[in-house]
C-alpha positions in Angstrom: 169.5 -47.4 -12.7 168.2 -43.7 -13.5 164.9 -44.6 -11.4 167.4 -45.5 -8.5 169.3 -42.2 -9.6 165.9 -40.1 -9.2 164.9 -41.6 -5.8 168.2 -40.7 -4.2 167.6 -37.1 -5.4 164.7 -36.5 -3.2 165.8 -38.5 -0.4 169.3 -36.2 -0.1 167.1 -33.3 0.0 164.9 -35.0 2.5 168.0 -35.3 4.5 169.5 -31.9 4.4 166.8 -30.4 5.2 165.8 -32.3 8.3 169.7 -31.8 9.7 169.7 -28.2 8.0 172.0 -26.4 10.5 172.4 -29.3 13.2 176.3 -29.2 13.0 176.1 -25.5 14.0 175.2 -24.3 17.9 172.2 -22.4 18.2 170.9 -19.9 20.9 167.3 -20.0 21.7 164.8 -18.0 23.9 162.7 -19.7 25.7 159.2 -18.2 26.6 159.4 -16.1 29.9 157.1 -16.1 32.9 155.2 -13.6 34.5 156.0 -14.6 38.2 157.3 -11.5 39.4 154.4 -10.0 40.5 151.1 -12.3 42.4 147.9 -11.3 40.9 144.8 -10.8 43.1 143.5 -13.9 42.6 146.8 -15.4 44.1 147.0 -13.5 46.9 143.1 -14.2 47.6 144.2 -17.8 47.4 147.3 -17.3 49.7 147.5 -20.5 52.5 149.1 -17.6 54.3 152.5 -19.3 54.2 155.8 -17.5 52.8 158.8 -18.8 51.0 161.8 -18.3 50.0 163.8 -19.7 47.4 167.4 -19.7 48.7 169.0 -21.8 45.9 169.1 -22.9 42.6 172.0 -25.6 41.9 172.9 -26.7 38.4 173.8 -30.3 39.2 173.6 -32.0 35.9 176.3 -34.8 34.7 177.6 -34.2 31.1 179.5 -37.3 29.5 181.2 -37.5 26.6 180.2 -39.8 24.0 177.0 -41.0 26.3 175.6 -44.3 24.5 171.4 -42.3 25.5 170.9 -39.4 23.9 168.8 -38.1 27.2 172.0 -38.0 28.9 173.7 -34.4 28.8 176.9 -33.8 26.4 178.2 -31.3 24.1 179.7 -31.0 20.8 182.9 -28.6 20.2 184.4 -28.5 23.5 182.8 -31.3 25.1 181.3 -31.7 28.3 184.6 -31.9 30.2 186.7 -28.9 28.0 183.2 -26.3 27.6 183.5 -23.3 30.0 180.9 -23.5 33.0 178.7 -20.9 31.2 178.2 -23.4 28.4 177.1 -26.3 30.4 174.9 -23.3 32.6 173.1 -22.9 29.3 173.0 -26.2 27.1 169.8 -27.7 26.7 170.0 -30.1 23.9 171.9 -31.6 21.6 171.2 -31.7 18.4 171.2 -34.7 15.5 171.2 -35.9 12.4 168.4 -37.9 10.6 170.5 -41.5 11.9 170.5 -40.1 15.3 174.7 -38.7 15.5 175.1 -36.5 17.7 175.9 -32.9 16.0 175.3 -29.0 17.3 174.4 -28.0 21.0 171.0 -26.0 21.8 172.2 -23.0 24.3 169.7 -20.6 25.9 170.3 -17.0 24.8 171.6 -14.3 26.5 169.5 -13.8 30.1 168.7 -16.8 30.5 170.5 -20.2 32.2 169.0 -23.5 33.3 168.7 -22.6 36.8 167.0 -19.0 36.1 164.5 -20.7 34.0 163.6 -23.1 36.9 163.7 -20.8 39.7 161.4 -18.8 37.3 158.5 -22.2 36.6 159.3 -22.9 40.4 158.2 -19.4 41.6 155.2 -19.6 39.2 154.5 -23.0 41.0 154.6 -21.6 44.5 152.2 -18.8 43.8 149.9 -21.2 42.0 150.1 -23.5 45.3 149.4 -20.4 47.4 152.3 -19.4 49.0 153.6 -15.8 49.0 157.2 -15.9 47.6 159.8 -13.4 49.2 162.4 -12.4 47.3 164.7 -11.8 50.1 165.9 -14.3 53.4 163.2 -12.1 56.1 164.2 -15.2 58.6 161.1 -15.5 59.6 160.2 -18.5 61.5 157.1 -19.0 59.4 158.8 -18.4 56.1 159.6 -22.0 54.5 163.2 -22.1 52.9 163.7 -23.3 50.0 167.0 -25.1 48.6 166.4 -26.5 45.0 168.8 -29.5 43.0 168.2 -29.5 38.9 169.3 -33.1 38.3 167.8 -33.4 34.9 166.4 -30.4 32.3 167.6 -31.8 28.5 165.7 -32.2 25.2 166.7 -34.7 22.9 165.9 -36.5 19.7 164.6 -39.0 18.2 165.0 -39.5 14.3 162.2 -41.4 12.8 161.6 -42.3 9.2 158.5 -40.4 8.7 158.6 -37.8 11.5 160.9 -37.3 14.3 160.4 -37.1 18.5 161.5 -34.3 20.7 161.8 -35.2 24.2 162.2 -33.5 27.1 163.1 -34.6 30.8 163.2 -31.7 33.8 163.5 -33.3 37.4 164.7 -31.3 40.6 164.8 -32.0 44.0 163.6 -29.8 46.5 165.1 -29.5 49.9 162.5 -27.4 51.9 163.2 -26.4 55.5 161.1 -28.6 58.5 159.6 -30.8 55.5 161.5 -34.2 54.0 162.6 -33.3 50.6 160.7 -33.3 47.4 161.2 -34.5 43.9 159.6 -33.0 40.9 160.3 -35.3 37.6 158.0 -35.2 34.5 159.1 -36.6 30.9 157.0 -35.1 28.0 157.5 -35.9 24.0 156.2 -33.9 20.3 156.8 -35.1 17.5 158.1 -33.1 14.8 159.0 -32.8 10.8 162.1 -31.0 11.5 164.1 -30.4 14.5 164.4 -26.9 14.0 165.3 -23.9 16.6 161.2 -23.4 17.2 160.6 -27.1 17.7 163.4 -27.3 20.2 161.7 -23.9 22.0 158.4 -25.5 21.9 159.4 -29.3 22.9 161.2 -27.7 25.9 158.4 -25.2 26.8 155.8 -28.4 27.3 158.1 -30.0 29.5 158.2 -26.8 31.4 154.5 -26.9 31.9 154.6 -30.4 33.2 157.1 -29.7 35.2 155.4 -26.4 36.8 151.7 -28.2 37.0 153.7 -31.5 39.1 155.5 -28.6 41.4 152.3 -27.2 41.9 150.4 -30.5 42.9 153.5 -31.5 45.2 153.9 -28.5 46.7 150.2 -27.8 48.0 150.4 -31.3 50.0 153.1 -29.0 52.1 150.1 -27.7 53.3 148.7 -31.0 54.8 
């Protein structure tokens, strides 16, 4: 009986500290690009072709009670009753150690889904060799660019010695005189604790996936 009594001890700790704040809704920052301006080397690399990124459409489903964790939904509120600047910024949704779904993980301020992907997109572009314009020039050169996020969520997976963050970004690109392109990539870390850091980082590797597959589908454009 006391030996049961002293495992449980340790096991509860195990527990609250591997939930720690997961009923509560965080804010988190995700890393920021340097897209704004094309280094020399870019431009040296230009294919000579402009762009212009005309839209960036939040298009993402939230459901309530979803029976996959990698489908969008949020805690307080829910998906139907949280404002449209909620569902602009929710990321994730955050667990316990038996895999309930608990807290939401929002971007911070200056940051929603769609400026973060308009951001990795621009990043792509440059690294595919296109000059990106930052206003419509209607040119007849200048590709336009209309972009769909249908997927950008992290979620979790509670495991009995370490845990999985997962992440899943896919957008579809409408892009003028070309058939329209999809860029999907799924990435996974596996973690101790799912804390604000680890949701930063499991995100930010599925960015880079997602920027490195936009660059690769972008350049055959070019073809």
């Amino acid at each position: 009986m006391l030996n049961t009594k002293y495992l449980a001890i340790p096991l509860l700790l195990v527990s609250a500290i591997l939930t720690g704040c997961a009923t509560s809704r965080s804010e988190v920052k995700l890393s920021t690009t340097t897209a704004t301006t094309q280094s020399a080397e870019a431009i040296s690399a230009s294919n000579g072709r402009t762009v212009y990124i005309r839209s960036v459409r939040d298009e993402r489903v939230f459901e309530e009670a979803p029976k996959e964790p990698s489908t969008p939904s949020l805690g307080y509120e829910g998906g139907k009753g949280s404002p449209e600047l909620i569902k602009a910024k929710a990321i994730a949704r955050k667990r316990n150690t038996f895999g309930k779904a608990m807290g939401d993980v929002l971007l911070g301020e200056g940051q929603t889904v769609t400026s973060v992907v308009k951001s990795d997109l621009r990043n792509a572009l440059v690294k595919a060799g296109y000059r990106v314009e930052e206003i419509d020039a209607s040119r007849p050169d200048m590709l336009v660019l209309d972009v769909h996020i249908k997927q950008f969520w992290a979620w979790f997976q509670p495991g009995f010695w370490a845990i999985k963050l997962n992440a899943n970004i896919e957008t579809v690109i409408d892009v003028s005189g070309f058939s329209s392109t999809t860029v999907s990539v799924h990435t996974e870390d596996s973690r101790q604790v799912a804390t604000d850091s680890a949701w930063i980082e499991a995100v930010d590797k599925g960015r880079k996936a997602y920027e490195a597959e936009a660059t690769l589908k972008l350049k055959s454009l070019q073809k």
